[in-house]
Backbone as ProteinMPNN parsed JSONL, in Angstrom:
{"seq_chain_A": "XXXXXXXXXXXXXXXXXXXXXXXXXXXXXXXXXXXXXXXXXXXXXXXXXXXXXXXXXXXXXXXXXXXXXXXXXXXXXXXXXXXXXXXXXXXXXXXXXXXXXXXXXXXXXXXXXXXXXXXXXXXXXXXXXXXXXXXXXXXXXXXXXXXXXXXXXXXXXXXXXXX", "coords_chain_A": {"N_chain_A": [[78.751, 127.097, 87.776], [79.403, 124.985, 90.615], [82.951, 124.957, 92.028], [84.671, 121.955, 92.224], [84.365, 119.627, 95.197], [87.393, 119.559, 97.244], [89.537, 117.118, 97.715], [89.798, 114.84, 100.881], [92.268, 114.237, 103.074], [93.465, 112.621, 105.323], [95.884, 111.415, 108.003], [97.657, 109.367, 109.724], [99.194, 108.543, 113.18], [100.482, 106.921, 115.513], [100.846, 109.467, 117.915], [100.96, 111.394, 117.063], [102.882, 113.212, 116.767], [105.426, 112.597, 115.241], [105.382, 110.731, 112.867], [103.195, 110.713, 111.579], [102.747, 114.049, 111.575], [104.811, 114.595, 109.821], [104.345, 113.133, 107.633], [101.933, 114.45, 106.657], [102.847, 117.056, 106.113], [104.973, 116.871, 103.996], [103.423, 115.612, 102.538], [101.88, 117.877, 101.704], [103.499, 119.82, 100.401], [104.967, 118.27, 98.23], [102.302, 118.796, 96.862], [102.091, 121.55, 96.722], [104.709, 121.769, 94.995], [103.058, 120.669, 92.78], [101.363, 122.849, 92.469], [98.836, 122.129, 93.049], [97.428, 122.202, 95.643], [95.012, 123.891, 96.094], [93.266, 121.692, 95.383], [92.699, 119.694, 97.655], [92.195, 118.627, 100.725], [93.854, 118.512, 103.734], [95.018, 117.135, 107.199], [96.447, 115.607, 109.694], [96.575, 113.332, 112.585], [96.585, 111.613, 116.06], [96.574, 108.194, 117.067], [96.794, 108.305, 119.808], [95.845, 110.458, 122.68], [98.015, 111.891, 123.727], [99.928, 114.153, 123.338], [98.607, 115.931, 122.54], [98.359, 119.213, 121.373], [100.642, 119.901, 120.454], [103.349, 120.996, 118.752], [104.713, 118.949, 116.217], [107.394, 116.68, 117.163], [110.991, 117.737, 117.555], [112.788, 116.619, 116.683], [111.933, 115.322, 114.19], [111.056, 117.709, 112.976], [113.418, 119.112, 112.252], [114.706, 117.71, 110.905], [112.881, 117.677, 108.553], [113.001, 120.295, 107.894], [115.746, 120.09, 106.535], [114.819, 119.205, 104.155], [113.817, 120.974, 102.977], [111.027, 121.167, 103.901], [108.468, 122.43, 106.045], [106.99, 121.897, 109.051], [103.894, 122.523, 110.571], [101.763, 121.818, 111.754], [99.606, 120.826, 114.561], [99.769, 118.688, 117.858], [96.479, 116.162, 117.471], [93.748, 114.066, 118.525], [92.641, 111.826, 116.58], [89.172, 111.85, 115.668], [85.641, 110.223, 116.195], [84.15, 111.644, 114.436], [85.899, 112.194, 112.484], [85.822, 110.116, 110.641], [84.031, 110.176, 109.059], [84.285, 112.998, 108.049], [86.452, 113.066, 106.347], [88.307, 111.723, 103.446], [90.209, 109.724, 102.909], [91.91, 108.084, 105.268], [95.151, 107.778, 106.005], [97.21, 105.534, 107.301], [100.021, 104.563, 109.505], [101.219, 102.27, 110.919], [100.235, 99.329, 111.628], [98.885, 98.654, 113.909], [97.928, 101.676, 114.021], [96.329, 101.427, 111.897], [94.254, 99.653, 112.72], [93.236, 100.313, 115.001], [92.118, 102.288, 113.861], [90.32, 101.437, 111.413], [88.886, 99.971, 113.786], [87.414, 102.53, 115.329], [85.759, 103.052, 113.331], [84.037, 101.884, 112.973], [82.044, 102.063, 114.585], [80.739, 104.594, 113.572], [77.836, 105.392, 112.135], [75.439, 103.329, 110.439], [75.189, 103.935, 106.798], [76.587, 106.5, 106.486], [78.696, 108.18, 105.435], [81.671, 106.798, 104.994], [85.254, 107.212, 105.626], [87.669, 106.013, 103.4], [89.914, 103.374, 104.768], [93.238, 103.223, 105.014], [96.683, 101.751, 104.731], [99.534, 103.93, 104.445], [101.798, 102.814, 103.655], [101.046, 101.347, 101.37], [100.867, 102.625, 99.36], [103.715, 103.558, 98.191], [105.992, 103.251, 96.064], [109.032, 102.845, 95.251], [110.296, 101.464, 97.692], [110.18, 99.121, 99.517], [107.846, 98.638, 101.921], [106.715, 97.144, 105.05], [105.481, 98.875, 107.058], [105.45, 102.456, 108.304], [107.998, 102.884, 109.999], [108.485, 103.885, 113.819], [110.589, 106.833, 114.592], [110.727, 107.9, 117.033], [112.127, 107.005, 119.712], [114.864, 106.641, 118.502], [117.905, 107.07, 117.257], [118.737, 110.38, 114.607], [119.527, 109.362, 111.984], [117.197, 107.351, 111.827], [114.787, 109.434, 111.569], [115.598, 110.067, 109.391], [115.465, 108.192, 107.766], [112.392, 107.418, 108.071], [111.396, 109.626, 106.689], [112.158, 109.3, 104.183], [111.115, 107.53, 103.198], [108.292, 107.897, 103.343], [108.415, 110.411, 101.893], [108.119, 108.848, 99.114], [106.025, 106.901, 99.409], [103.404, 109.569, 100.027], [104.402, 110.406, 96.992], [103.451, 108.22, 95.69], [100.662, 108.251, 96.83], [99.632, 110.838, 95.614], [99.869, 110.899, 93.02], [97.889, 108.575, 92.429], [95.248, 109.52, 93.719], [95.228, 112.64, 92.187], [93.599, 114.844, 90.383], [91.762, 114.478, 87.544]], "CA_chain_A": [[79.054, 125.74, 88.202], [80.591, 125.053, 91.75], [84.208, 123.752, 91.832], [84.616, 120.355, 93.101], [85.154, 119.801, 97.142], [88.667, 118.951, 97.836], [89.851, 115.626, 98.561], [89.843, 115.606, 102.418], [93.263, 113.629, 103.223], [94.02, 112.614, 106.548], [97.255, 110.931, 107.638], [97.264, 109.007, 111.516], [100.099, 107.75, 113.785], [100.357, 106.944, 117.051], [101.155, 110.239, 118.735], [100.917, 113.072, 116.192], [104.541, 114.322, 116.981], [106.78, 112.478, 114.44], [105.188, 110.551, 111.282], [101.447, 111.595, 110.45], [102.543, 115.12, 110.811], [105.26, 114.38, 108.485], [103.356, 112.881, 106.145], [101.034, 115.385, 106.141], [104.041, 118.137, 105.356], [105.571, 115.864, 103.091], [102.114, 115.594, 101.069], [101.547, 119.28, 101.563], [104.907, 120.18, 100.329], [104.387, 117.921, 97.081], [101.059, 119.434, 96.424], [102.753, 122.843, 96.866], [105.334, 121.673, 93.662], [102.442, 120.442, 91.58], [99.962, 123.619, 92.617], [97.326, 121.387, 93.864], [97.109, 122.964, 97.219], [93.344, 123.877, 96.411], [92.349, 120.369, 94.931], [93.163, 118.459, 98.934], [92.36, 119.552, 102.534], [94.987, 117.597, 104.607], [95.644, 116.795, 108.351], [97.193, 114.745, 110.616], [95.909, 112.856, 113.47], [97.403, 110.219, 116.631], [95.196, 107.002, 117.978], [96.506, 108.352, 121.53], [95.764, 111.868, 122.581], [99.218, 112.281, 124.906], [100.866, 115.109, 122.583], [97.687, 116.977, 122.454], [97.976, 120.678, 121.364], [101.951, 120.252, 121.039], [104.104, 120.732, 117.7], [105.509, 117.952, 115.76], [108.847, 115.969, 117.321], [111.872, 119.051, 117.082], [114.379, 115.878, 115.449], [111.951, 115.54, 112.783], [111.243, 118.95, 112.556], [114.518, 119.502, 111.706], [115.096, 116.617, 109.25], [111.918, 118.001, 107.676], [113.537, 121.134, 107.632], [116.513, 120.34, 105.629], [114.595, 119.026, 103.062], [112.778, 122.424, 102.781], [109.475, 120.81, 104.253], [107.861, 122.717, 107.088], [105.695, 120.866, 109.553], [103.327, 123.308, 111.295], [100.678, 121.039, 112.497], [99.657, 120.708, 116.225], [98.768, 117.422, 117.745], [95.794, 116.454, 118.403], [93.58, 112.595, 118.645], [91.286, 111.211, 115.811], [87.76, 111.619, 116.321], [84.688, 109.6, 115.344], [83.884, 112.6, 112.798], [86.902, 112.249, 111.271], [86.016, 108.536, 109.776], [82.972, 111.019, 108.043], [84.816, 114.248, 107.034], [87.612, 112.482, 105.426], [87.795, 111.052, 102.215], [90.688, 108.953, 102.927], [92.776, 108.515, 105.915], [96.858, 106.805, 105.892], [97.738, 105.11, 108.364], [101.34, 104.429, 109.609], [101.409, 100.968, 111.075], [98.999, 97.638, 111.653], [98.381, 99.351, 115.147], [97.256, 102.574, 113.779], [95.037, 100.645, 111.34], [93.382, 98.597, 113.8], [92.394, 101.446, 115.855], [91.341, 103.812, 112.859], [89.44, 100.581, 111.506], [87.664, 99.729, 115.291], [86.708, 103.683, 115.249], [85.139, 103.49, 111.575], [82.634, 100.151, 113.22], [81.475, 103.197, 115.504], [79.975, 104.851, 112.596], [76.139, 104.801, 111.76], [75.31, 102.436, 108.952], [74.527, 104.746, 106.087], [77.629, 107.669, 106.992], [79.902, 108.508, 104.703], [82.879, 106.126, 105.955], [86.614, 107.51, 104.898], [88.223, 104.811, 102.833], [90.953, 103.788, 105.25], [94.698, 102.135, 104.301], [98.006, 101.777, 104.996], [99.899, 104.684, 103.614], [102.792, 102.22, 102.6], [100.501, 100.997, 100.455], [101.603, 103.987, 97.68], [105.131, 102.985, 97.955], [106.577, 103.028, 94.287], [110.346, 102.359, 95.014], [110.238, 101.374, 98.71], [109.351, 97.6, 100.422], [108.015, 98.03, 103.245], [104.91, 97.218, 105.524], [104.78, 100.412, 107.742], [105.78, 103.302, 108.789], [108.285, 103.189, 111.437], [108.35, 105.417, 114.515], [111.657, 107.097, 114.881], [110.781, 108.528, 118.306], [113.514, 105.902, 120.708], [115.963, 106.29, 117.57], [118.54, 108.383, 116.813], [118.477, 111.186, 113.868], [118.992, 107.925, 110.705], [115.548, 106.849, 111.56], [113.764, 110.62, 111.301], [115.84, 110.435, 107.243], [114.756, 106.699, 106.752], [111.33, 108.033, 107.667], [110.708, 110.7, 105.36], [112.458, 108.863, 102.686], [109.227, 106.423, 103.171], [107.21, 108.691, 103.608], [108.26, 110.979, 100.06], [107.754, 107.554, 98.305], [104.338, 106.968, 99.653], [103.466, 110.66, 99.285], [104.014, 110.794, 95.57], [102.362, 107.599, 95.26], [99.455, 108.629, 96.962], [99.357, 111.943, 94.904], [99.821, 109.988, 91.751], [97.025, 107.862, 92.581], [94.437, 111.291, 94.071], [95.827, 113.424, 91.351], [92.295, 115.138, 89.832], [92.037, 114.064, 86.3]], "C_chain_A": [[79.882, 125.791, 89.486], [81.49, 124.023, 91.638], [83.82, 122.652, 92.746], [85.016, 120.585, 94.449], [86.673, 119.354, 96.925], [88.899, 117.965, 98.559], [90.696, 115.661, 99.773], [90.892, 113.703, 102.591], [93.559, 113.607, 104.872], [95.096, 111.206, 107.365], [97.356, 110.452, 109.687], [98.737, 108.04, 111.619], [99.558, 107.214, 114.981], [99.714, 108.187, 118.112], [100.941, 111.899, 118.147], [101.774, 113.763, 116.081], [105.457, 113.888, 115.631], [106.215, 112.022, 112.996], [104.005, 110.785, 111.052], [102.132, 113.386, 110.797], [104.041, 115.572, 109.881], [105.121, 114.234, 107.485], [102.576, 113.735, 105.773], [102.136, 116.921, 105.391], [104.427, 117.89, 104.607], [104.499, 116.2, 101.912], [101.917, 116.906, 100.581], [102.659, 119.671, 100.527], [104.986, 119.94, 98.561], [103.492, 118.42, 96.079], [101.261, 120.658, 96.049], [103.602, 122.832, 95.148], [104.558, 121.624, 93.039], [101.362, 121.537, 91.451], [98.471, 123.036, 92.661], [96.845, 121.3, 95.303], [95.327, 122.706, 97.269], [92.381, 122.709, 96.005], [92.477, 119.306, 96.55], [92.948, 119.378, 100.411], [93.092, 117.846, 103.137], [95.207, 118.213, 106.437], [96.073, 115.631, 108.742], [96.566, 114.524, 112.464], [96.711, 111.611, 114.356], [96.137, 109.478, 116.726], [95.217, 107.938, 119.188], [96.894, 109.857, 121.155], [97.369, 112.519, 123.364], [99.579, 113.768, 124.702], [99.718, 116.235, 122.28], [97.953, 118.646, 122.485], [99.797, 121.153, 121.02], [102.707, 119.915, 119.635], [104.945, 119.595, 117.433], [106.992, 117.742, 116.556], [110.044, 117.491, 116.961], [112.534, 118.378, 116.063], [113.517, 116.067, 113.961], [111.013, 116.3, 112.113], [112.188, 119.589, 111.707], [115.164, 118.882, 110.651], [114.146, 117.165, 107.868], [112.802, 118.945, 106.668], [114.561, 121.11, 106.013], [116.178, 120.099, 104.446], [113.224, 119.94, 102.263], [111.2, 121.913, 103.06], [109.196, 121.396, 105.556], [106.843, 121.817, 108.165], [105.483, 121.977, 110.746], [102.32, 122.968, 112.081], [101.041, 120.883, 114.26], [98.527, 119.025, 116.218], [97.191, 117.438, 117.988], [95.602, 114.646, 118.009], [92.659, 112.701, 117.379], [90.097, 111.307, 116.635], [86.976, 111.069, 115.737], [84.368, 110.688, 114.536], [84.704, 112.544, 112.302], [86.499, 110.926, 110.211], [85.06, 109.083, 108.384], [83.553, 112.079, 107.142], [85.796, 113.55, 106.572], [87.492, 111.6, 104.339], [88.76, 109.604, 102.027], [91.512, 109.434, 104.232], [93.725, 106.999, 105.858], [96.912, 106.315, 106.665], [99.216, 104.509, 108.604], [101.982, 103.313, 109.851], [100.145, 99.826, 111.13], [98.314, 98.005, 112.928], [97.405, 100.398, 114.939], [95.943, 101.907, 113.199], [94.023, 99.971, 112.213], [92.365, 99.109, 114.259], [92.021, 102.175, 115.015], [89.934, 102.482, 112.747], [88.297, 100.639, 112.651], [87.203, 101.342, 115.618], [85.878, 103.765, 114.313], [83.517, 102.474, 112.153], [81.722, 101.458, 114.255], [80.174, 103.904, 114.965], [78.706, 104.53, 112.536], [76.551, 104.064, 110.409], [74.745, 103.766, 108.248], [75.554, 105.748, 105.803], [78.326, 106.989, 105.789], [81.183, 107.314, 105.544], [84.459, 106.59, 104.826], [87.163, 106.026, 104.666], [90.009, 104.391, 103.703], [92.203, 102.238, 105.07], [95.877, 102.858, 104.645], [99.023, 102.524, 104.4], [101.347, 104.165, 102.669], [102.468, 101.608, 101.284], [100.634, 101.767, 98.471], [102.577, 103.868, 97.382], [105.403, 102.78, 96.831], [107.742, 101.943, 94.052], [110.576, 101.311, 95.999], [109.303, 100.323, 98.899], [108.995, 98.43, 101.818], [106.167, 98.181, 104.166], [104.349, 98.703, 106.7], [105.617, 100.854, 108.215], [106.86, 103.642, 109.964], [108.594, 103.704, 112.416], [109.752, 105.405, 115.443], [111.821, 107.705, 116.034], [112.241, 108.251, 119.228], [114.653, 106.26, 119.755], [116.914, 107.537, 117.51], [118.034, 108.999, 114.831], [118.385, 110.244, 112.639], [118.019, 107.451, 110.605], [114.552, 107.746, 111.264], [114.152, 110.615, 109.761], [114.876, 109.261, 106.549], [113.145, 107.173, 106.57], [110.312, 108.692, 106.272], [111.575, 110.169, 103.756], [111.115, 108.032, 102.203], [108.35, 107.186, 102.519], [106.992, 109.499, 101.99], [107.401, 109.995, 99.353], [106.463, 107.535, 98.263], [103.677, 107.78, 99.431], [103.082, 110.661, 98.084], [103.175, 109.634, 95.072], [100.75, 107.75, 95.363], [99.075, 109.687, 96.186], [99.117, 111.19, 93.659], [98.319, 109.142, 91.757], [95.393, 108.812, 92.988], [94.437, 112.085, 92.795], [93.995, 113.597, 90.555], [93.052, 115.101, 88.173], [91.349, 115.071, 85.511]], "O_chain_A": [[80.899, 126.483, 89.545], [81.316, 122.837, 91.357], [82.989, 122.52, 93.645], [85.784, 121.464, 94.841], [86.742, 118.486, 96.054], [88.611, 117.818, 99.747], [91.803, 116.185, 99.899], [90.494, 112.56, 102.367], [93.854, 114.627, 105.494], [94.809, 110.04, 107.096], [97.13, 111.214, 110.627], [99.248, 107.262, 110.814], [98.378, 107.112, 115.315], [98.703, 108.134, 118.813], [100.829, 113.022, 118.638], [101.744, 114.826, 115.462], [106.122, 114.739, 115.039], [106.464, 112.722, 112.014], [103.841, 111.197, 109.903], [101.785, 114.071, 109.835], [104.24, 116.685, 109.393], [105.528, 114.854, 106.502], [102.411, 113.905, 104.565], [101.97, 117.522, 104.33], [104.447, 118.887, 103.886], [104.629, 116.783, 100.836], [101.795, 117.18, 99.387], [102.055, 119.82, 99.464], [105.045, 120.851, 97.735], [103.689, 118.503, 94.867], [100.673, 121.029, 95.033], [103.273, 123.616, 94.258], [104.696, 122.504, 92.19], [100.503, 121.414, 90.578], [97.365, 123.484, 92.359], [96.087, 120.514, 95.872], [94.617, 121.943, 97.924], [91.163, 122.667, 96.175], [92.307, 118.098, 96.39], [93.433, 120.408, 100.877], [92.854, 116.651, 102.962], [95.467, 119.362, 106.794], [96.022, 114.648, 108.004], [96.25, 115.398, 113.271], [97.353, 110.752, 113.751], [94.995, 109.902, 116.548], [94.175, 108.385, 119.668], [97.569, 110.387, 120.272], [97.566, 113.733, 123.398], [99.567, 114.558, 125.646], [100.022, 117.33, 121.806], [97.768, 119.282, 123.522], [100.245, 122.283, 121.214], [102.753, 118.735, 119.289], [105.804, 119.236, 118.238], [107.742, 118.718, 116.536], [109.727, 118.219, 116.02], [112.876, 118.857, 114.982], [113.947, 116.62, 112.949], [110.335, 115.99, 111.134], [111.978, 120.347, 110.76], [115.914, 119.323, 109.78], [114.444, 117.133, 106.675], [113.184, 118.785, 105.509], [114.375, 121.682, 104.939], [116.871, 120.536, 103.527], [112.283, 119.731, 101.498], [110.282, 122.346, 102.363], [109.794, 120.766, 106.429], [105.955, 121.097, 107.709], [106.321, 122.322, 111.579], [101.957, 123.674, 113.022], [102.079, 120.842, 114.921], [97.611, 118.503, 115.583], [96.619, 118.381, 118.534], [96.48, 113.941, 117.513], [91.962, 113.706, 117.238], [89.943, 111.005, 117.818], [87.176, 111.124, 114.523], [84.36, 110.184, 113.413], [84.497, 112.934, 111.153], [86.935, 110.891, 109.06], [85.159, 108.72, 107.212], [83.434, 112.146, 105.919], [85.379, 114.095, 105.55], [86.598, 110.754, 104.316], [88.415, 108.64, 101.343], [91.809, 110.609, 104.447], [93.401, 105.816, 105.749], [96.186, 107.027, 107.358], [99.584, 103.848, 107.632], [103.066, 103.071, 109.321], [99.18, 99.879, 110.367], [97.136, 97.664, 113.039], [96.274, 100.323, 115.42], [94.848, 101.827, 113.756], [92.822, 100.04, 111.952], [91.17, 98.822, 114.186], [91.338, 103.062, 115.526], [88.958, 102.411, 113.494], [87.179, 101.146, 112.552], [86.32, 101.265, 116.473], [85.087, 104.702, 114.425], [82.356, 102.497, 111.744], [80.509, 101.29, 114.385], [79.049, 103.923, 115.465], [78.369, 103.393, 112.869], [77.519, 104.153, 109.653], [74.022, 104.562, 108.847], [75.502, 106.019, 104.603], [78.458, 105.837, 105.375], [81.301, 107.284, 106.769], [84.616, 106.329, 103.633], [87.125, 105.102, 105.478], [91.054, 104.944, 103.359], [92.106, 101.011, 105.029], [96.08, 104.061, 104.805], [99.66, 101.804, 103.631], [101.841, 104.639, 101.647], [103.244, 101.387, 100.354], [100.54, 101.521, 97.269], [102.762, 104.015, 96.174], [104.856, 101.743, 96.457], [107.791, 100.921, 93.367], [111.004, 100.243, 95.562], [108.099, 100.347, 98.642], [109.854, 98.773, 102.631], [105.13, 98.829, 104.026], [103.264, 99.227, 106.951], [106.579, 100.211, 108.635], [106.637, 104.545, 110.771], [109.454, 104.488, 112.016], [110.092, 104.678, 116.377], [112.95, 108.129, 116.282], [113.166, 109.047, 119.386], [115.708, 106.149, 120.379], [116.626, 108.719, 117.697], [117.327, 108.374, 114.04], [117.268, 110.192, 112.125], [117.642, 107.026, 109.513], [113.501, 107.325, 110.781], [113.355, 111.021, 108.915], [114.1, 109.205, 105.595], [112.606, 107.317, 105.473], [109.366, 108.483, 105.513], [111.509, 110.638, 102.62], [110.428, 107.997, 101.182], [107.822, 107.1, 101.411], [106.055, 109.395, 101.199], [106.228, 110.199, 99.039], [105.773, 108.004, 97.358], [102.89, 107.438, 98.549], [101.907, 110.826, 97.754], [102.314, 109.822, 94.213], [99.88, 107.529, 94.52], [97.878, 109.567, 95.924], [97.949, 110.908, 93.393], [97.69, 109.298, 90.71], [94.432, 108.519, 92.276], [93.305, 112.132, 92.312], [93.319, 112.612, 90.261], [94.153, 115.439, 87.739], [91.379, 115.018, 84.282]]}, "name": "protein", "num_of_chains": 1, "seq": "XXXXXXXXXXXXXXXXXXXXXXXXXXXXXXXXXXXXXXXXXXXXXXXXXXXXXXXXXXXXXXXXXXXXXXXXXXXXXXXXXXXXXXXXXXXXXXXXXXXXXXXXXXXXXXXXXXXXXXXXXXXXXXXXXXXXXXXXXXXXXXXXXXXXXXXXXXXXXXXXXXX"}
């Protein structure tokens, strides 16, 4: 019998430097505690290509850090194959959405289309409508972040979680 594919997770900001490849470490990280590494292929993706080829943000690198989460990802842009290989992709704000959305209308009729939503949408504990990008901010907005971000995270796992 062949195992099942792996639910193909993909996680979109703006820029690719500070919260999709958070989220994607964050999720990884999670997945890592529950040993469901091999049940999920996960990346991270911006709308705009700027940051192309260039490791996550250092601040919240380092916020990651303390909370023993690595973020190894390199940027890069969404592509129209991603709306296909992905099984779901997050999105961070009403912006991101927009533009993942108006990429997905691109699509042939018939294609696989990744089911795509607002990753606050998993939120357990945590109000709030999106993601917000701690770039301009000082170091309190890279914690508020990934406090989000956990939240959403385990909801989304919770909700994925192979039965």
């Amino acid at each position: 019998m062949t195992p099942p594919q792996p639910t193909r997770v993909l996680f979109v900001c703006l820029g690719n430097i500070c919260r999709s490849p958070a989220a994607e470490g964050v999720f990884l990280h999670q997945l890592a505690l529950e040993q469901l590494q091999d049940h999920f292929l996960v990346d991270s993706a911006g709308t705009g290509g700027w940051h192309r080829g260039h490791p996550p943000d250092e601040r919240m690198q380092a916020a990651a850090a303390r909370r023993g989460i690595q973020l190894t990802s390199r940027a890069r842009q969404i592509q129209l194959a991603d709306i296909s290989s992905f099984d779901h992709i997050l999105t961070m704000d009403e912006d991101n959405l927009a533009q993942v959305r108006a990429l997905s209308q691109r699509v042939q009729s018939g294609s696989q289309r990744a089911r795509i939503t607002p990753l606050t949408r998993f939120c357990r504990q945590r109000k709030a409508a999106a993601v917000p990008d701690p770039y301009y901010g000082g170091p309190e907005g890279f914690e508020q972040v990934l406090d989000l971000l956990e939240d959403a995270c385990a909801g989304l796992l919770e909700a994925l979680r192979p039965r």
